[in-house]
C-alpha positions as CSV (number, residue, x, y, z in Angstrom):
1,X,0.0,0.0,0.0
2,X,0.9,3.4,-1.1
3,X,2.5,6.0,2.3
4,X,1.4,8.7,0.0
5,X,-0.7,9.7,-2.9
6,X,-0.9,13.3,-4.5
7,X,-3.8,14.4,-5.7
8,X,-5.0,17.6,-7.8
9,X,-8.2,19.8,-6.2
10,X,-9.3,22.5,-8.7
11,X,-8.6,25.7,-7.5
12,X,-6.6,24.7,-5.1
13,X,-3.8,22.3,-6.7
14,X,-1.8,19.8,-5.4
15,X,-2.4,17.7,-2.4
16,X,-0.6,15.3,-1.0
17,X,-2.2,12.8,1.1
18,X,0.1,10.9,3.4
19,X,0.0,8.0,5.6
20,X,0.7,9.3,9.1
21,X,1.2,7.0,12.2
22,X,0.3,9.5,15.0
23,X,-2.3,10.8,13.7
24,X,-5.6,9.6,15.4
25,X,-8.0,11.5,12.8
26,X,-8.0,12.9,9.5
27,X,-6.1,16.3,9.7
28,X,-5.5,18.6,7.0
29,X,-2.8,21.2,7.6
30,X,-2.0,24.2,5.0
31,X,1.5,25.6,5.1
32,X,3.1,28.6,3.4
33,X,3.6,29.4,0.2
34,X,1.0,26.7,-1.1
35,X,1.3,23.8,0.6
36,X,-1.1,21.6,1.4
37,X,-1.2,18.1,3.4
38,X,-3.6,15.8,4.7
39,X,-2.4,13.1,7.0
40,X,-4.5,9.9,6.9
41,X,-4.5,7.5,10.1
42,X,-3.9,4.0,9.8
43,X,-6.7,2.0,9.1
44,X,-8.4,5.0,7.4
45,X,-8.7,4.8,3.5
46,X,-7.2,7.4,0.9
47,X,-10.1,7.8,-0.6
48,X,-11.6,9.1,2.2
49,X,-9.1,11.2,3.1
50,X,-9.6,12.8,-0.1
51,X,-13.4,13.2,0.0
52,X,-12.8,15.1,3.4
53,X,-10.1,17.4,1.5
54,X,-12.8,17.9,-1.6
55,X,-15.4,18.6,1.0
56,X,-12.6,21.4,3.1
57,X,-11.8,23.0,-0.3
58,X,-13.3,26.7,0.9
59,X,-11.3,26.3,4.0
60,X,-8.0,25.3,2.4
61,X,-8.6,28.3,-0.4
62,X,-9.2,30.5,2.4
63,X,-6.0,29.4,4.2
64,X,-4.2,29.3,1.0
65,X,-5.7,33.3,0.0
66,X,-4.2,34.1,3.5
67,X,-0.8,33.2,3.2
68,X,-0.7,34.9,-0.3
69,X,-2.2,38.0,1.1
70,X,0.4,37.7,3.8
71,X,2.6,40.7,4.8
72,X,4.8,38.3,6.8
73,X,8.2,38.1,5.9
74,X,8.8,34.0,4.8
75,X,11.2,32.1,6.6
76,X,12.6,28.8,5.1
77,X,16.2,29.0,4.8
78,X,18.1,26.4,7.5
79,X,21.6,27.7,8.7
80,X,24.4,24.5,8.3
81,X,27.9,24.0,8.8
82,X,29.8,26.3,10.9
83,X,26.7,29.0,10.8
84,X,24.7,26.3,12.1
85,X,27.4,25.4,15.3
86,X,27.6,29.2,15.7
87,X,23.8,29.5,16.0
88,X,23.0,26.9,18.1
89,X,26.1,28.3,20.5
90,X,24.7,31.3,20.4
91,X,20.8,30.4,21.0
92,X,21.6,28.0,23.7
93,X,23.7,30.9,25.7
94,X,20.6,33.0,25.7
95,X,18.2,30.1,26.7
96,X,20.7,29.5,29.6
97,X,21.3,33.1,30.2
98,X,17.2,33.6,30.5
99,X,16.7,30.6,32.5
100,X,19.5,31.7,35.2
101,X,17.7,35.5,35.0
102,X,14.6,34.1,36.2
103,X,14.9,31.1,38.1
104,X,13.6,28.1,35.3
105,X,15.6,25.2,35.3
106,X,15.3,22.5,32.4
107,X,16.6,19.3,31.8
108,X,18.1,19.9,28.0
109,X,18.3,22.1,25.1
110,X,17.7,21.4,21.4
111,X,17.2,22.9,18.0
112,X,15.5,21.2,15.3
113,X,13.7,21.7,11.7
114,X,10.6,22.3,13.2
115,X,7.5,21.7,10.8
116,X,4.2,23.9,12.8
117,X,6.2,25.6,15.9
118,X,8.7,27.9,17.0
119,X,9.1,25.1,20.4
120,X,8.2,22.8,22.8
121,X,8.4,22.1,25.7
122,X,8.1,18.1,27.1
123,X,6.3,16.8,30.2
124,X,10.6,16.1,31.7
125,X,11.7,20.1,30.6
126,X,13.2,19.3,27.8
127,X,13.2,22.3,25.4
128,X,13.1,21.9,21.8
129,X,13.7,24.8,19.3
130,X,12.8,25.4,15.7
131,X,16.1,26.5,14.5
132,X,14.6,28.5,11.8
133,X,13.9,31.2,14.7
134,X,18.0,32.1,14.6
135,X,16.5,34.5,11.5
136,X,14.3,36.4,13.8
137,X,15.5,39.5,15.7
138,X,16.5,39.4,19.2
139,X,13.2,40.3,21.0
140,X,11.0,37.5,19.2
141,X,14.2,35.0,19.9
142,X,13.6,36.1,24.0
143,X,9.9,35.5,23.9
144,X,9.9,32.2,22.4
145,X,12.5,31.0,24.7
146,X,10.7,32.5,28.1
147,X,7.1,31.0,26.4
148,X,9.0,27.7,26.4
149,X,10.6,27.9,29.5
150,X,7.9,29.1,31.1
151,X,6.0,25.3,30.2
152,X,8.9,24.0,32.7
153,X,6.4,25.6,35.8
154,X,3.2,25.8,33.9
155,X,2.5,23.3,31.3
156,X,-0.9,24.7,29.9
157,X,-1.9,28.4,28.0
158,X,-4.4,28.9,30.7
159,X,-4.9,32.8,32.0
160,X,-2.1,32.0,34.8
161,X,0.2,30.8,31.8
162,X,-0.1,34.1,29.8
163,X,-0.5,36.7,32.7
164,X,3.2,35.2,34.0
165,X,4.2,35.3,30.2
166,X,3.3,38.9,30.3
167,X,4.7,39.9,33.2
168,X,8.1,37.9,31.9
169,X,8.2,40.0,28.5
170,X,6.2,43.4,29.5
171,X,3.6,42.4,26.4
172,X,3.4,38.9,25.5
173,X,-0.2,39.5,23.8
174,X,1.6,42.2,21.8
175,X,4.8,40.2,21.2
176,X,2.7,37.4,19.9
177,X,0.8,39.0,17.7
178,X,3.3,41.0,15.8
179,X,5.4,37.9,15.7
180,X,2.5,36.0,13.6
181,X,1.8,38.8,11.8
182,X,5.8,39.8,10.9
183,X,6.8,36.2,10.5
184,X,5.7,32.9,9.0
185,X,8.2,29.4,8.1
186,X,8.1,26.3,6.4
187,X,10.1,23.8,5.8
């Protein structure tokens, strides 16, 4: 059996549907500049898969029109050899830096091509970093390391989460938001 089949949607273009192994339902995800993925469970049917994308093409045109009509400067290019050691010096000095500043502790530091997130943050503290955010300026590298290592104490986005986040960065609503709208990455 086929792990993936692509498929053509008028008005929309090229799909690809893919067999994913964590995925517990039918999920379509739309990415910048035009891409477009549904991942199919296993046990669930391609063909299904795809009569749930024909049935989501508004919404995938709508997310597609978005991205297009996007301000947000693109972000795709990953650093590598000795830019990339430099980097990654450099990022995990300020993660450790911000942690000692305010009292988080974690259990490690990494930096990865990260597909849907600038980080994460796992139930044991460890810290995972999209290393596509070395591109951004300093003040949107600081609040996605504090959001992260702010999950080591509280590990939901509840009010308590974000009024500590704001009190940690002066604006984290603010921050945020011009970050989404100033930025977007794919891999």
């Amino acid at each position: 059996m086929a792990e993936s089949v692509t498929i053509n949607l008028p008005e929309v273009g090229d799909v690809l549907l893919e067999r994913s192994y964590r995925a517990k339902h039918i999920n379509i995800s739309v990415k910048p500049p035009s891409k477009v993925r549904v991942a199919v469970p296993v046990g669930v049917e391609f063909e299904k898969a795809q009569r749930i994308a024909e049935q989501r093409t508004d919404w995938i045109k709508k997310q597609l029109r978005k991205f297009s009509q996007s301000k947000a400067k693109q972000i795709f290019k990953k650093p590598d050899g000795a830019e990339l050691i430099t980097i990654k010096k450099y990022l995990r000095n300020r993660v450790e830096h911000l942690a000692k500043r305010h009292g988080f502790q974690f259990n490690k530091v990494s930096f990865k091509n990260m597909k849907t997130r600038w980080g994460s943050c796992s139930p044991k503290n460890n810290i995972s970093f999209n290393i596509l955010m070395a591109h951004l300026p300093k003040k949107f590298q600081d609040y996605i390391i504090l959001h992260e290592l702010l999950h080591t104490r509280i590990k939901d986005h509840k009010k308590g989460y974000w009024a500590e986040l704001d009190r940690l960065t002066g604006d984290a609503n603010g921050i945020h938001k011009e970050l989404k709208e100033k930025y977007t990455f794919y891999n």
